[in-house]
C-alpha positions in Angstrom: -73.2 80.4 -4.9 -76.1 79.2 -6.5 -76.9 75.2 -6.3 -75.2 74.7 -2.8 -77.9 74.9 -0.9 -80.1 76.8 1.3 -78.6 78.4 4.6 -80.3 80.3 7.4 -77.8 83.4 8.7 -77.9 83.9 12.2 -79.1 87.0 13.5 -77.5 88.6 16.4 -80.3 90.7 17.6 -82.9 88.3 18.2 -83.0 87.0 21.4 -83.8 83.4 22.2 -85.9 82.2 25.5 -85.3 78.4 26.7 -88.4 77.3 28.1 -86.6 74.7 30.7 -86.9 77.5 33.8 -89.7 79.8 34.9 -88.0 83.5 34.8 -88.7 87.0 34.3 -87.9 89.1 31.6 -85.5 91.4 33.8 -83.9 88.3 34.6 -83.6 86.4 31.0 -82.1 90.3 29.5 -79.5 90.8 32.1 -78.7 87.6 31.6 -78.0 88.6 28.4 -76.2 92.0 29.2 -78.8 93.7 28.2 -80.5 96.9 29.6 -84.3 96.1 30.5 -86.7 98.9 31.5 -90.3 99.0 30.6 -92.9 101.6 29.8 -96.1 101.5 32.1 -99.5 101.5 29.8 -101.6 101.1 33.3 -101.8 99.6 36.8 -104.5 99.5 38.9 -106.8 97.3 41.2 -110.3 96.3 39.6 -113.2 94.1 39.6 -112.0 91.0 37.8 -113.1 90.0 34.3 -114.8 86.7 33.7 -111.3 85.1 32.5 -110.2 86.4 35.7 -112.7 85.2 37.9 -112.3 81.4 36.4 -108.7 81.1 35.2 -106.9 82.9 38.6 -109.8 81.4 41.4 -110.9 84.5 42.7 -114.6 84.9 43.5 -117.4 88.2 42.6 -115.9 90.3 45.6 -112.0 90.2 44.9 -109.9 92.4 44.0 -107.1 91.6 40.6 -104.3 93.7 40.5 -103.7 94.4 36.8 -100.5 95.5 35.0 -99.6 96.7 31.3 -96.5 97.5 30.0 -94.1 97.9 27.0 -90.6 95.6 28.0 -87.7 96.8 26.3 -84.4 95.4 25.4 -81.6 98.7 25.8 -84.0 100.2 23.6 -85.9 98.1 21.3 -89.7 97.2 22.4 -89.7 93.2 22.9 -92.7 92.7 24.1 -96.3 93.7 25.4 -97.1 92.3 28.7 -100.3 92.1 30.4 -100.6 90.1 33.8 -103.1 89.7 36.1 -102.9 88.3 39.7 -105.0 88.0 42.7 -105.3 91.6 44.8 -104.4 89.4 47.9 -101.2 88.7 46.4 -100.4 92.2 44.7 -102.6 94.5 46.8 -100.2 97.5 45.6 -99.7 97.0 41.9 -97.8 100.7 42.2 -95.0 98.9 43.8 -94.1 97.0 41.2 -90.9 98.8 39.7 -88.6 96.8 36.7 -89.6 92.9 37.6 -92.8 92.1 39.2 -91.1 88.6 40.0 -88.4 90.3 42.2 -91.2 92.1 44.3 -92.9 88.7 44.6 -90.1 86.7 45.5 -89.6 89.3 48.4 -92.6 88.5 49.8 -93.0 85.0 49.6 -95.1 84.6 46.5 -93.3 84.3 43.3 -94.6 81.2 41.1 -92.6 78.3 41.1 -94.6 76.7 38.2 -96.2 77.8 35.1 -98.5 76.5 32.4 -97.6 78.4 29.1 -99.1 78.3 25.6 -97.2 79.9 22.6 -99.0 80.7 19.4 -98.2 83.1 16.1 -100.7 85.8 15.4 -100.5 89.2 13.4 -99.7 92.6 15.1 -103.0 94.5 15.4 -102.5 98.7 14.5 -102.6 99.0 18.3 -99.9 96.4 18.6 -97.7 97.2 15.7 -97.5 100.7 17.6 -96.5 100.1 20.3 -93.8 97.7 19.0 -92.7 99.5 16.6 -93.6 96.9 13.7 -95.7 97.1 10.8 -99.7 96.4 11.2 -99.8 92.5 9.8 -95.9 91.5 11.0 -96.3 88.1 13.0 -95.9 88.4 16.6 -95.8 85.5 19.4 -98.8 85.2 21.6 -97.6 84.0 24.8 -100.5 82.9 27.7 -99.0 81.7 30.9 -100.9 81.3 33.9 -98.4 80.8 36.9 -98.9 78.8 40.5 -96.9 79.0 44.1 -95.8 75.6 45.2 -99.3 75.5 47.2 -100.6 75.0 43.8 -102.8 78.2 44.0 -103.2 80.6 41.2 -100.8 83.5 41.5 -100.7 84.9 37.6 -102.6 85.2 34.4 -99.8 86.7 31.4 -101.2 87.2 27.8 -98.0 89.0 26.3 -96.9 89.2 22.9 -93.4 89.4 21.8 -91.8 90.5 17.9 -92.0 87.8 16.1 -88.5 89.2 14.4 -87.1 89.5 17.4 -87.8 86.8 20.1 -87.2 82.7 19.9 -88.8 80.0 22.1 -86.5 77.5 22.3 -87.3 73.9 23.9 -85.4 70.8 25.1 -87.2 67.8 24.3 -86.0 64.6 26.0 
């Protein structure tokens, strides 16, 4: 009716993320009923990148164990994920099936704290592919370097979620 106002509709398929608890994606979409399963780009152990080397500790002679992969929600791509961690920690980046964290937790190592930095960006024609957007359509940018409770360096994530499809939501107090 026009003159009343303004009003935002809700939209059932996006999905919203509090940002109160560290958790995996496996975890936050069966949390939400929903199916998760990813599609592998690569895994493999290399020499680590520069980033690497200074944002995850590791010196010339390590090993980082890197993984790529397209996370789906039943059957709609969500997200890009790119993580790197220390080969000490993830010697066999092979093993990692749905949720790295779950294979971490079993040994001892998942991170119990995480920096994380969220930003808007446009989907590259790599990007857009992969997740099923348009080249241009805003996307989040999601950097999150994770730490045990030792306070060493366990995880470097540069992921990037639909931006029509994924909320951050935060609790300020």
């Amino acid at each position: 009716k026009q003159g009343s106002g303004t009003y935002v509709a809700s939209n059932p398929s996006r999905f919203e993320q509090p940002l109160r608890h560290l958790t995996s994606f496996t975890e936050d979409m069966s949390r939400r009923g929903m199916i998760c399963h990813s599609r592998w780009l690569s895994r493999g152990l290399h020499a680590p990148s520069n980033d690497e080397l200074m944002m995850l500790g590791l010196s010339i002679s390590d090993q980082v164990a890197r993984l790529s992969r397209i996370r789906y929600a039943d059957k709609l791509p969500i997200a890009i994920e790119r993580s790197s961690l220390p080969g000490s920690v993830l010697p066999d980046p092979e093993a990692v099936d749905q949720s790295l964290y779950r294979l971490l937790d079993s040994r001892g190592t998942r991170p119990t704290r995480a920096i994380q930095r969220i930003s808007a960006i446009n989907a590259t024609p790599r990007d857009a592919e992969l997740l099923e957007i348009l080249v241009g359509d805003a996307v989040l940018k999601v950097e999150r370097i994770s730490y045990l409770a030792s306070g060493q360096t366990v995880e470097l994530t540069r992921s990037l979620y639909r931006g029509d499809a994924y909320d951050f939501v935060s609790e300020l107090k």
